[in-house]
Steps between C-alpha positions, in 0.01 A plus 500: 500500500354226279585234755312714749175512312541147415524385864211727596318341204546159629450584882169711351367243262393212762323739723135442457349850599709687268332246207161603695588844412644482163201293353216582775453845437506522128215176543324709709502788262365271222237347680388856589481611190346190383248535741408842450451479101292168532290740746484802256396283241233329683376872604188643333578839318278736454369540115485863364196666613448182767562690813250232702485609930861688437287839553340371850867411557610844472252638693541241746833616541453876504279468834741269622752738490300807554383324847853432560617869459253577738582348802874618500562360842335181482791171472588439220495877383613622870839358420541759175365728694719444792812455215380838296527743802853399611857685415728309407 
């Protein structure tokens, strides 16, 4: 059994895309979560009692989706719509 592994260990070992796997993802995982701390730290925060437009924001948002609830077969909504009524 140990010779087995060891031959599949050498015949493994010089393949390049396995090494792509092995040390790409991981990389990519780190530079992803690199990348999203740098961009929470550069992020402005709200102080306490700062709440700035975030009101108008909700509001916005509320009409959006009241709007959207009423036009039930309109596309995008027509697809939920079209999804809701089925049996599966």
């Amino acid at each position: 059994m140990g010779s087995l592994i060891r031959a599949d260990w050498l015949r493994i070992r010089r393949r390049w895309d396995v090494w792509i796997i092995v040390l790409g993802i991981p990389a990519l995982g780190l530079i992803g979560y690199f990348t999203g701390a740098i961009s929470a730290a550069n992020s402005p925060g709200h102080a306490a009692g700062d709440w700035g437009e975030l009101p108008a924001q909700f509001d916005a948002q509320g009409a959006a989706q009241h709007a959207f609830a009423a036009l039930p077969y309109q596309f995008p909504r027509s697809i939920a719509t079209m999804v809701e009524g089925t049996t599966m």
